[in-house]
RODO-2510 file (C-alpha; in nm, 4 decimals, decimal comma):
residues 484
     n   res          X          Y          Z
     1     x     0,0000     0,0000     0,0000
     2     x     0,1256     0,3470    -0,1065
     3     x     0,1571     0,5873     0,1657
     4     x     0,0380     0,9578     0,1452
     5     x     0,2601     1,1419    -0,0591
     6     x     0,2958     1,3924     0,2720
     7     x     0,4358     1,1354     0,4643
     8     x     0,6116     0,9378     0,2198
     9     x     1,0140     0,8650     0,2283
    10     x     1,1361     1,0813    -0,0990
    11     x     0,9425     1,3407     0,0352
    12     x     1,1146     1,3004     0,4103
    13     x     1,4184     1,2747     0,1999
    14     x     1,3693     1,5927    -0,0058
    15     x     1,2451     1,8389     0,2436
    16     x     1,5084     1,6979     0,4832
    17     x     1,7794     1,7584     0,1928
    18     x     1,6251     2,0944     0,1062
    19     x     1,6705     2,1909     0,4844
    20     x     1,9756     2,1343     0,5098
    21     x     2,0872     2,3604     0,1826
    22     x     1,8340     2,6423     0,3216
    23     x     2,0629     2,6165     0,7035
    24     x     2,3878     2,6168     0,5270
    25     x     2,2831     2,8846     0,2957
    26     x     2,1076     3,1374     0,5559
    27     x     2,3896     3,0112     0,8123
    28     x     2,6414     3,1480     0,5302
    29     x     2,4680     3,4158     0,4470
    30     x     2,4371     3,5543     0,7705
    31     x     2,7482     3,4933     0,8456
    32     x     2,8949     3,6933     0,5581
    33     x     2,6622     3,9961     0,6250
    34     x     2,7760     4,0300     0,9930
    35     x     3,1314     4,0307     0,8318
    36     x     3,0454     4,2547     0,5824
    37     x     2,8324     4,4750     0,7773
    38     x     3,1362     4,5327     1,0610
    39     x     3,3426     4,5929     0,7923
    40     x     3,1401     4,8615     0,6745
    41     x     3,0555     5,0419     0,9564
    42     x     3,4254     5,0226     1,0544
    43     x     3,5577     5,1311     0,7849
    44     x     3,3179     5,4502     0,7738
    45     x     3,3976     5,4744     1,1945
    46     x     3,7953     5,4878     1,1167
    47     x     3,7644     5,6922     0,8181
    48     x     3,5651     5,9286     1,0329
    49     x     3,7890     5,9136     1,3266
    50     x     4,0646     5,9848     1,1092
    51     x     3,8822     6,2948     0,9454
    52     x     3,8014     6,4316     1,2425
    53     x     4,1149     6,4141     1,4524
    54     x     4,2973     6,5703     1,1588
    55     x     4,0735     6,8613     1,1634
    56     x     4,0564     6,8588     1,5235
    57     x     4,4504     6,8380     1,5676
    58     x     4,4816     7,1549     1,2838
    59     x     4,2070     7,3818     1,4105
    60     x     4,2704     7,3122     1,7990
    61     x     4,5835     7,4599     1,8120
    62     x     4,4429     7,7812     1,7325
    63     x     4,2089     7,8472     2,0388
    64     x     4,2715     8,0770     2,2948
    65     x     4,3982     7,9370     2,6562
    66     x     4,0628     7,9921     2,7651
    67     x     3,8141     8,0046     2,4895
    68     x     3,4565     8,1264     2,4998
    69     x     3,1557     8,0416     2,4089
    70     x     3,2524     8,2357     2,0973
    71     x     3,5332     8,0966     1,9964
    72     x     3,4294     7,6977     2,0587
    73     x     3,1052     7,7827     1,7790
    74     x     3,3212     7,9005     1,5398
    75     x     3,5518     7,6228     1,5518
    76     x     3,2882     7,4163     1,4800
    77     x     3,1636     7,6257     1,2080
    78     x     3,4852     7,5857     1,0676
    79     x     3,4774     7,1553     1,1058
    80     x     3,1276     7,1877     0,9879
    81     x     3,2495     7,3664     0,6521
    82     x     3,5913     7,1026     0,6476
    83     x     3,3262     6,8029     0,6573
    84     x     3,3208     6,7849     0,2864
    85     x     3,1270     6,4659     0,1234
    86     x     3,0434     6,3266     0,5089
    87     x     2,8169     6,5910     0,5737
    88     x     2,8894     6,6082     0,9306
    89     x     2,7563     6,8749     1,2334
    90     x     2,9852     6,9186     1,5361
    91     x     2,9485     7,0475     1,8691
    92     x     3,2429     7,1276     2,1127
    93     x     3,2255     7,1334     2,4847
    94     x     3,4413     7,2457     2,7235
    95     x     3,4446     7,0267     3,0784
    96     x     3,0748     6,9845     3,2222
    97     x     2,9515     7,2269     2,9708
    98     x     2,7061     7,1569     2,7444
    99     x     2,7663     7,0795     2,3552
   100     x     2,7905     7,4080     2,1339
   101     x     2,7670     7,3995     1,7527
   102     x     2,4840     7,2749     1,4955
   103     x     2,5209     6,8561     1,6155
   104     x     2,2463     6,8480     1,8483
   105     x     2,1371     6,6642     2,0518
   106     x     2,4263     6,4495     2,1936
   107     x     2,3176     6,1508     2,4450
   108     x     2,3795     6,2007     2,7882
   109     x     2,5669     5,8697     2,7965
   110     x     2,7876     5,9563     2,5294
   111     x     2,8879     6,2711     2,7118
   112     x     2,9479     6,1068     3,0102
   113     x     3,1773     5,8450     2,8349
   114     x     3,3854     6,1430     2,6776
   115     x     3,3956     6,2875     2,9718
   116     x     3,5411     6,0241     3,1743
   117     x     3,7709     5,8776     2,9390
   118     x     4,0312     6,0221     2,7119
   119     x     3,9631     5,7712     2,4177
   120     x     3,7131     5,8411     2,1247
   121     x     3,3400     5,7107     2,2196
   122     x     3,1124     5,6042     1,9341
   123     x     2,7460     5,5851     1,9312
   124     x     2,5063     5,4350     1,6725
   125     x     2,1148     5,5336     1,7024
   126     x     1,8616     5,4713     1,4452
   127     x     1,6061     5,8174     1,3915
   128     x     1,3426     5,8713     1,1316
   129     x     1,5733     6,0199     0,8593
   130     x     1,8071     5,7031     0,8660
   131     x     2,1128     5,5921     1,0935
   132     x     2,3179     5,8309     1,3023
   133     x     2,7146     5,7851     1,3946
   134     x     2,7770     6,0154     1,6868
   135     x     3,2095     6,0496     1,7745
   136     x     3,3285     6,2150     2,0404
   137     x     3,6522     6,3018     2,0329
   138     x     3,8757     6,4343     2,3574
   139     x     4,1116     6,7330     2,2025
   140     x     4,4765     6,7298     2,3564
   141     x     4,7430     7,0453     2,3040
   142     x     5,0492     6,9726     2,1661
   143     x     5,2986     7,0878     2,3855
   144     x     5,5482     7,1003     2,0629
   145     x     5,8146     6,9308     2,2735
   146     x     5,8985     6,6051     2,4243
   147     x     5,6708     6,6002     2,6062
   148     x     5,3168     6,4215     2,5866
   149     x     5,0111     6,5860     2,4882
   150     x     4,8269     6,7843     2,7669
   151     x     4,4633     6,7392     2,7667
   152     x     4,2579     7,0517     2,6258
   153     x     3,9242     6,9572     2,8767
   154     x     3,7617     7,0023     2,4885
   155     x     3,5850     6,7298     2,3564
   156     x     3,4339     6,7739     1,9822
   157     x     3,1334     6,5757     1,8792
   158     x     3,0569     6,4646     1,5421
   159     x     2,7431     6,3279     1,4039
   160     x     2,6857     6,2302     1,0348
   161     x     2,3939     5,9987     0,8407
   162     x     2,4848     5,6526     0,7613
   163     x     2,2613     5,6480     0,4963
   164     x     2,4798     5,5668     0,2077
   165     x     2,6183     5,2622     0,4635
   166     x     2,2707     5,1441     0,4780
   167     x     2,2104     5,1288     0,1076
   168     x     2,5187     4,9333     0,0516
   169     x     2,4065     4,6663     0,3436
   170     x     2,0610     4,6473     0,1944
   171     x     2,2284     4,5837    -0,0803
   172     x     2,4460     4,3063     0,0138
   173     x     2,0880     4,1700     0,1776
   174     x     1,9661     4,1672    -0,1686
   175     x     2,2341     4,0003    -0,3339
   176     x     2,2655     3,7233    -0,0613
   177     x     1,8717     3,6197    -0,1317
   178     x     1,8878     3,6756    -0,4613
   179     x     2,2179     3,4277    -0,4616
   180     x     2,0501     3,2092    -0,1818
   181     x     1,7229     3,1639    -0,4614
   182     x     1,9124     2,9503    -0,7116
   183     x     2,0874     2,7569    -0,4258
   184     x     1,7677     2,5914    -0,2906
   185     x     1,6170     2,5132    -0,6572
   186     x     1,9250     2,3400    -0,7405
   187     x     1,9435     2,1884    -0,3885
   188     x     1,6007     2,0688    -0,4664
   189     x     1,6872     1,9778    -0,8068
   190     x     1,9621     1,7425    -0,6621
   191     x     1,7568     1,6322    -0,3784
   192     x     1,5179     1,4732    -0,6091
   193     x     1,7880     1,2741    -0,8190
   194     x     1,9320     1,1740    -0,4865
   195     x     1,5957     1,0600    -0,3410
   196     x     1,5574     0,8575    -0,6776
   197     x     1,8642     0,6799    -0,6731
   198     x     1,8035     0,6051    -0,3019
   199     x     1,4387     0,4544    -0,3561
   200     x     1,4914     0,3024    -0,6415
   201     x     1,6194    -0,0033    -0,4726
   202     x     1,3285     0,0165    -0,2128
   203     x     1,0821    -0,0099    -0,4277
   204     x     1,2265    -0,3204    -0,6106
   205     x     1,2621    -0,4459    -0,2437
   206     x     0,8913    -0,4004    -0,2380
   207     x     0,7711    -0,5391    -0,5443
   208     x     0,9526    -0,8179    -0,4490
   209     x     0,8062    -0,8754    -0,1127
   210     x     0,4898    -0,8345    -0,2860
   211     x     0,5714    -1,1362    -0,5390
   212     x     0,6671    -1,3022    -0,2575
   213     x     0,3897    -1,2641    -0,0669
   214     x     0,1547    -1,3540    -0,3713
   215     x     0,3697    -1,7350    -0,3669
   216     x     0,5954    -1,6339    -0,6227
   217     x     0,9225    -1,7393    -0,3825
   218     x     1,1624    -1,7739    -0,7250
   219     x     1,1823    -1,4320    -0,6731
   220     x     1,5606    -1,2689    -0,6880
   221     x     1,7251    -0,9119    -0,6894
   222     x     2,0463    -0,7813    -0,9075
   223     x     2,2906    -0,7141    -0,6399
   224     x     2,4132    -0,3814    -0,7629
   225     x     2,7001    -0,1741    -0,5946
   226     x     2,8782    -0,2065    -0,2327
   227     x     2,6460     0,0142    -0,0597
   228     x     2,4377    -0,1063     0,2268
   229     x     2,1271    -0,1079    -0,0296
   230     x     2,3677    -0,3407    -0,1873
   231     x     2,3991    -0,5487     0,1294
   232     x     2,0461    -0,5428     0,2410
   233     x     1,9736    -0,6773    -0,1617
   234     x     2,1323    -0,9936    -0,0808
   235     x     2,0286    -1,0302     0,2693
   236     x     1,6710    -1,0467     0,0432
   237     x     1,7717    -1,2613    -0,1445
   238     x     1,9613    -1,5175     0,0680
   239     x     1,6331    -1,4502     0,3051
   240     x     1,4001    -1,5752     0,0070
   241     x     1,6615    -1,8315    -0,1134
   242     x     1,5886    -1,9754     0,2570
   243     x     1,2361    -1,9294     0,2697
   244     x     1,1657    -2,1010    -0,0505
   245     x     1,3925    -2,4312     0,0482
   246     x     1,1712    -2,4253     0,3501
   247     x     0,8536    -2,4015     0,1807
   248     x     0,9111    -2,6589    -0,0353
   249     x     1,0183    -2,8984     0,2539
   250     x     0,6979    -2,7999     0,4374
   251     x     0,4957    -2,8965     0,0948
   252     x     0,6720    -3,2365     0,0183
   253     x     0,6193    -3,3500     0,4409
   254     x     0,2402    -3,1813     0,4057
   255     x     0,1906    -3,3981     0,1083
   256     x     0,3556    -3,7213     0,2053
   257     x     0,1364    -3,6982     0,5772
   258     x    -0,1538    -3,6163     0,3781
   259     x    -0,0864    -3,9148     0,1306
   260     x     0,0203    -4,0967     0,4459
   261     x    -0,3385    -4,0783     0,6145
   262     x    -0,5275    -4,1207     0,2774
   263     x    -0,3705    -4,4402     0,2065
   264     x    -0,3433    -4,5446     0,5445
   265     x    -0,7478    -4,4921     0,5673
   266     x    -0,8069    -4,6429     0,2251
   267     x    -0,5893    -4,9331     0,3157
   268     x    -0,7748    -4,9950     0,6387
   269     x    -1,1368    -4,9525     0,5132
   270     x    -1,1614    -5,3005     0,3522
   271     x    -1,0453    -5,4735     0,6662
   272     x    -1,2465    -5,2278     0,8459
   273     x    -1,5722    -5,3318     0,6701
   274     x    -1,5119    -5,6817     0,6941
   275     x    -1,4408    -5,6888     1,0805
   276     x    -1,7581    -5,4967     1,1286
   277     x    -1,9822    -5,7303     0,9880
   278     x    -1,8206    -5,9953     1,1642
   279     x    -1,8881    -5,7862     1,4926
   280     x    -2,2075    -5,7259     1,4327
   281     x    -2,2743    -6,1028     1,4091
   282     x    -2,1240    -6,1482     1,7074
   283     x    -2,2569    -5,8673     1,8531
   284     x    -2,6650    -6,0715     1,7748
   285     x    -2,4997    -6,3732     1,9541
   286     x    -2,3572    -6,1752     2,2550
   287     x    -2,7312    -6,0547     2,2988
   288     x    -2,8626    -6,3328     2,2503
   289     x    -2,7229    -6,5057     2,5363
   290     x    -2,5124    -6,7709     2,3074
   291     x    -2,2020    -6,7151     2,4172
   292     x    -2,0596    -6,7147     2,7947
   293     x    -2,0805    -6,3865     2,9539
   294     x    -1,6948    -6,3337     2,9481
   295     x    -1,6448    -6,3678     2,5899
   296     x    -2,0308    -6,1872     2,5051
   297     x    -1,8607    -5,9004     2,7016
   298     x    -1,5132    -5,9403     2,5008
   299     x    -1,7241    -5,9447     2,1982
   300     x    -1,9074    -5,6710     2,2313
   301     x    -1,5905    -5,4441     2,3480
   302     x    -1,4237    -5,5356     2,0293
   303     x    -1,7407    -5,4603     1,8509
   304     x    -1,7763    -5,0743     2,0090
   305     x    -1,3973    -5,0254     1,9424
   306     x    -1,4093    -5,1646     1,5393
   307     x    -1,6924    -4,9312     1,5280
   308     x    -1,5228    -4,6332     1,6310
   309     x    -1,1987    -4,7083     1,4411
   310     x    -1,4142    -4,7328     1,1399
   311     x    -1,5495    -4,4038     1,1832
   312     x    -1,1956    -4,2713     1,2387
   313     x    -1,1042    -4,4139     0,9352
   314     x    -1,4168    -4,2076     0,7629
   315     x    -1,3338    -3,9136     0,9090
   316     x    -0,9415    -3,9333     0,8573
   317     x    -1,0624    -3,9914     0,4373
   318     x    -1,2722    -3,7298     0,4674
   319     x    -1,0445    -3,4671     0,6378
   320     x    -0,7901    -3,5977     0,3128
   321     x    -1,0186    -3,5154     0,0646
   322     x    -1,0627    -3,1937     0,2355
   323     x    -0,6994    -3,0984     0,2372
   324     x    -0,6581    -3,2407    -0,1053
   325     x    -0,9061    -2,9828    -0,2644
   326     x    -1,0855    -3,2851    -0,3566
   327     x    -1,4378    -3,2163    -0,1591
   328     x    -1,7254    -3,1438    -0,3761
   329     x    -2,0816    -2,9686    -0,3348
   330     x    -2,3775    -3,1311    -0,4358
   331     x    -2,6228    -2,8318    -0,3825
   332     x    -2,9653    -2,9208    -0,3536
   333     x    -3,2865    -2,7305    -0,2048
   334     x    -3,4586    -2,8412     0,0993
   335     x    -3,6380    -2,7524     0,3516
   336     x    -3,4874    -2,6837     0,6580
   337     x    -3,7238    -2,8025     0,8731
   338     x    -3,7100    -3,1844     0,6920
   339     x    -3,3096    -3,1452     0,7035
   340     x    -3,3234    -3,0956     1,0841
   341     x    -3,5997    -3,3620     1,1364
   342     x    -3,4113    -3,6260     0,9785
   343     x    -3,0773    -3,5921     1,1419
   344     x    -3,2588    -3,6064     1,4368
   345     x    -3,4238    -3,9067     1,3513
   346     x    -3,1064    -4,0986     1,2090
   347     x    -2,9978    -4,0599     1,5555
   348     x    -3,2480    -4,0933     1,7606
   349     x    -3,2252    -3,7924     1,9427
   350     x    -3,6481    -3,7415     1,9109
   351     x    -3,6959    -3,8361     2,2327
   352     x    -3,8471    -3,5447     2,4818
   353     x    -3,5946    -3,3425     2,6801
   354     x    -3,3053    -3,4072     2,4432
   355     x    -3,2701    -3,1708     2,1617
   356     x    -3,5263    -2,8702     2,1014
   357     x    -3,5582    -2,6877     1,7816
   358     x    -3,6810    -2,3694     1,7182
   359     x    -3,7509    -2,2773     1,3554
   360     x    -3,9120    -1,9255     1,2292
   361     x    -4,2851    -2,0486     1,2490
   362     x    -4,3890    -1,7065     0,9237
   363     x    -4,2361    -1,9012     0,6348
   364     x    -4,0939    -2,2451     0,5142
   365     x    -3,7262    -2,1681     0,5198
   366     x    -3,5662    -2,3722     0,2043
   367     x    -3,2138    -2,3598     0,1530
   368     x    -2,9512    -2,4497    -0,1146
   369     x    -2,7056    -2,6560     0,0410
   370     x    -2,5257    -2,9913     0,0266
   371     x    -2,7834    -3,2062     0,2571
   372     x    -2,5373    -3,4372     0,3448
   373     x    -2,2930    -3,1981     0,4528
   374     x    -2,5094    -2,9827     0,6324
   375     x    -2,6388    -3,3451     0,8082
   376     x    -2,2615    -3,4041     0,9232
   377     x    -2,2636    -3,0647     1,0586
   378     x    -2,5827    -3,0748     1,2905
   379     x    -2,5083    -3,4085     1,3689
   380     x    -2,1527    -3,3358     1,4534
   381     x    -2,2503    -3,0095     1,6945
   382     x    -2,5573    -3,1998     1,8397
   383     x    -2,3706    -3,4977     1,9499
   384     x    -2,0226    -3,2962     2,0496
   385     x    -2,3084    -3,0669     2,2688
   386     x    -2,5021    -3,4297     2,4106
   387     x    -2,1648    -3,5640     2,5553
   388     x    -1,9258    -3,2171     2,6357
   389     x    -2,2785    -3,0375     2,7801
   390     x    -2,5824    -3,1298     2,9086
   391     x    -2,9591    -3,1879     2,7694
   392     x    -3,1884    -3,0559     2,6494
   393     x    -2,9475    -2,9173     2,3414
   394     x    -3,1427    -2,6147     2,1749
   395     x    -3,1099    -2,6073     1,8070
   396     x    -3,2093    -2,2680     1,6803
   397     x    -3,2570    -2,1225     1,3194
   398     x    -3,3262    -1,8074     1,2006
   399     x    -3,2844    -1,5844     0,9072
   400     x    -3,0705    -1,2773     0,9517
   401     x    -2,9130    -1,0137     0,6542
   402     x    -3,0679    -1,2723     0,3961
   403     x    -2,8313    -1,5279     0,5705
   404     x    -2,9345    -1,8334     0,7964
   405     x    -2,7778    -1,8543     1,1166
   406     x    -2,8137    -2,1841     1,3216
   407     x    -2,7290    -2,2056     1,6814
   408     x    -2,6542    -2,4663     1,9191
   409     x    -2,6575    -2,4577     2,2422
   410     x    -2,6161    -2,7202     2,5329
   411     x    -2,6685    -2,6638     2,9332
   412     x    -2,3447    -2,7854     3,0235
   413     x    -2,0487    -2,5693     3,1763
   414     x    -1,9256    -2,4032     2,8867
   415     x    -1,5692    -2,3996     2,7233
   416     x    -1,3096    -2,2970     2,9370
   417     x    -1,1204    -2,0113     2,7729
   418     x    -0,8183    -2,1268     2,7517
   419     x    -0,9281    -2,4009     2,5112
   420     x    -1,1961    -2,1865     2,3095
   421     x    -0,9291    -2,0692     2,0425
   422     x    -0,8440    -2,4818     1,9989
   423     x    -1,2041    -2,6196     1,9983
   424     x    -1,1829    -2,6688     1,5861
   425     x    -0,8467    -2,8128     1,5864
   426     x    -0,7411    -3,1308     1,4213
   427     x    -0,7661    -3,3954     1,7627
   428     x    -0,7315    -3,1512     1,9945
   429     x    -0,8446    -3,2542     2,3951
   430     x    -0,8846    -2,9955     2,6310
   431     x    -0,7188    -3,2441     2,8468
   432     x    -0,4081    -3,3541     2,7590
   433     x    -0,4764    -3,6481     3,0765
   434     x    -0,7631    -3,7786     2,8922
   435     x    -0,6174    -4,0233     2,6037
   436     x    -0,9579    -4,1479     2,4319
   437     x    -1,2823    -4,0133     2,3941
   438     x    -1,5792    -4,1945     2,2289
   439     x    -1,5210    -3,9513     1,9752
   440     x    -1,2181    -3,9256     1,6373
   441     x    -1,0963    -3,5905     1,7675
   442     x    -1,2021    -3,4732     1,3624
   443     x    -1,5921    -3,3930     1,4200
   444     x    -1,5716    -3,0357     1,5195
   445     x    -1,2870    -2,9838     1,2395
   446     x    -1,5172    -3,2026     0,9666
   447     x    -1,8288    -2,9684     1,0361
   448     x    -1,5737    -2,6199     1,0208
   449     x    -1,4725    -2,7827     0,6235
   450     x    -1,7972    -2,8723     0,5826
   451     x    -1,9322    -2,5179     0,6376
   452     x    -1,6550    -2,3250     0,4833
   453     x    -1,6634    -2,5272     0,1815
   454     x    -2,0342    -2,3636     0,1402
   455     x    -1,9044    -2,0242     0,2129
   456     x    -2,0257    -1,9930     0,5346
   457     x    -1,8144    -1,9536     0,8968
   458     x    -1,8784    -2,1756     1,1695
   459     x    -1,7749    -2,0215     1,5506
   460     x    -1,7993    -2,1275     1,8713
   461     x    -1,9016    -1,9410     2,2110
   462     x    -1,9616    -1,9222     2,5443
   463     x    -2,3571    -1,8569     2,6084
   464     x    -2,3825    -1,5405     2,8682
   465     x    -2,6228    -1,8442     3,1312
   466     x    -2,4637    -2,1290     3,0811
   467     x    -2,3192    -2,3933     2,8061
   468     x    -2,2011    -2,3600     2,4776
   469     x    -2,2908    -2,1855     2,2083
   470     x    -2,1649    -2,3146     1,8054
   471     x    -2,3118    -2,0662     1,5563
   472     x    -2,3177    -2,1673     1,2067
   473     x    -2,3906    -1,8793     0,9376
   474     x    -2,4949    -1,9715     0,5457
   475     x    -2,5079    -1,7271     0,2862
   476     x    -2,6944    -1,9576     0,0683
   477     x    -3,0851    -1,8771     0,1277
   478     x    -3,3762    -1,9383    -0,0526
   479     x    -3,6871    -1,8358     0,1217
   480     x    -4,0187    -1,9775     0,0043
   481     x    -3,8844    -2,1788    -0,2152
   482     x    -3,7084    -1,8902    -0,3977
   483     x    -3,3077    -1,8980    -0,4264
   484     x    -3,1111    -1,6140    -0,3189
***
């Protein structure tokens, strides 16, 4: 059976393939935009840093020892006007002073960070005309000596778009999907040939289970490759190689015990007749008081036990012809009200308080069957429910779906459970203990062939009181006198 194509293997294979490529791609990708994108903003930081201290460092110089307010906005009128393509706005303040000059407004973290250290503080902030770089740079006075610069208390601020930096990331964003497209069609493109070379031997695997499964155990693989497909191949194959030696073993000892019992029974039905009549002759002069009571007894035990090997014998032929496909249907329609009648009379089980039938009472139920089989099969559950149960035996037919369903049911103690599942068996005895029985150990099994070979199932039960309960159901009705 085909399984939905949702949960089927090349598609597990596929989307597992394709997820994979998609992870390594985005996990690429993303790696080479945080790259990139660093690399962009630092470059633009340093370039800016750079700018701005060499502006700084040339215009500084030039302040007075204390300058005013004055003096700090036109310096950075004068860095505004040096800012060139950058398009930057200072601001310079002077200790805990605020900023002075057009770039406005500075964080107050930022400030503080300039303020307490004497290395340049960056800050990045996103606003609603694009991406901001804010610098602030601490100004030292050269001392024009050997020694170090002093620090000015100045620190100049400079803040600039990063617009242009944005369009090249967005860019890069761009090209990375538009790279990271092509990747997962051809990713899926070699999924699929991969998931195809994969199931390809799977699904030979499986048409050849199938074959097998239908009988035909001939069936071999082409061991192709090294691969553990390869190996699993002739695993299947050395699996049916074994299987089919087997089966044939199991046919030729199934044949030869079936031939066995035929012949066996057909060898032992011409003595069989002939000791019978001589038993029954015997068996008149043992009741007839002719012979002394020792050997009338002696006689008569031999008589009851030729008897019953002679219907083992019957029953053994029967059960062959069974196996042997040999059994044939003589269909025929009666009534089943005279069908019941007579195996009740051939018998004798008429008398009052031993079997009760119950038959619909609204119409003459008339069915096609094989009389004689159908006779074996009452008689058989009738007589297994007289000596496992207890009388009266209720024998009850009705007509159910267009089918007729017979039931028989003794008074007894029921089946035990554990032996339910066994009751049709081939001379099976609930207890193992008990080594003969009046009956063959085949009745139950006879009357299960007998029923299947009309299409019909034959089951047995426990009822919910007491006793057991052997349904047989027919499909082959023909209500007043009309076949189904």
């Amino acid at each position: 059976m085909r399984l939905p194509l949702a949960r089927g293997l090349r598609t597990r294979l596929v989307v597992a393939f394709l997820l994979v490529a998609a992870l390594s791609a985005l996990g690429t990708a993303a790696l080479t935009f945080r790259q990139a994108r660093g690399a962009i903003l630092q470059r633009t930081q340093n370039a800016a840093v750079h700018d701005l201290r060499l502006q700084a460092d040339s215009l500084a110089p030039n302040l007075p020892a204390e300058p005013t307010d004055d003096d700090l906005r036109g310096l950075t009128q004068q860095l505004d006007r040096v800012g060139g393509a950058r398009g930057w706005h200072t601001a310079v303040s002077r200790g805990d002073g605020p900023p002075i000059g057009s770039a406005s407004p500075i964080g107050a973290a930022l400030r503080e960070a300039a303020r307490k250290s004497n290395t340049t503080q960056y800050e990045r902030s996103d606003r609603s005309d694009g991406p901001r770089l804010v610098i602030a740079m601490p100004v030292d006075y050269d001392t024009n000596g050997p020694a170090p610069a002093q620090p000015s208390g100045l620190v100049v601020y400079a803040a600039f778009t990063l617009r242009t930096e944005q369009s090249d990331i967005s860019a890069l964003i761009t090209a990375a999907w538009a790279g990271a497209v092509p990747a997962l069609a051809f990713a899926a493109v070699a999924a699929l040939f991969a998931a195809r070379r994969v199931l390809r031997p799977v699904r030979h695997l499986r048409t050849a289970a199938e074959r097998i499964t239908s009988g035909a155990l001939d069936t071999r693989l082409d061991v192709t490759g090294d691969d553990e497909l390869a190996e699993l191949t002739g695993t299947f194959n050395i699996m049916a190689t074994a299987l089919e030696r087997d089966n044939a073993e199991l046919r030729r000892m199934e044949a030869n015990a079936r031939r066995f019992a035929a012949d066996v029974s057909h060898e032992l039905r011409t003595p069989l007749a002939a000791m019978a009549a001589v038993t029954d002759a015997l068996d008149e002069d043992a009741h007839s008081g002719r012979l002394p009571p020792d050997t009338a007894d002696a006689v008569l035990l031999v008589g009851d036990e030729t008897r019953k090997l002679a219907r083992m014998v019957e029953d053994l032929m029967e059960i062959s012809r069974f196996d042997a496909g040999a059994a044939a249907l003589h269909l025929d329609e009666v009534s089943l009200r005279t069908l019941l009648r007579k195996t009740l009379a051939l018998r004798g089980w008429e008398e009052p308080g031993q079997v009760v039938t119950r038959l619909p009472e609204a119409q003459e139920v008339r069915v096609r069957v094989d009389a004689r089989r159908i006779d074996v099969v009452l008689a058989n559950l009738i007589a297994n429910a007289l000596r496992h149960g207890a009388p009266p035996v209720t024998v009850e037919a009705r007509v159910v779906d267009g089918n007729l369903v017979i039931e028989v049911t003794d008074r007894g103690p029921g089946i035990p459970d554990d032996v339910l599942p066994y009751v049709f068996d081939r001379f099976y005895k609930a207890d193992a203990a008990r080594a003969r029985s009046e009956g063959s150990g085949l009745g139950l099994a006879i009357a299960r062939e007998n029923v299947r070979l009309h299409g019909g199932t034959l089951t047995a039960a426990n009822s919910p009181c007491s006793g057991a309960v052997f349904t047989v159901n027919l499909p082959t009705l023909a209500p007043d006198g009309e076949e189904s």
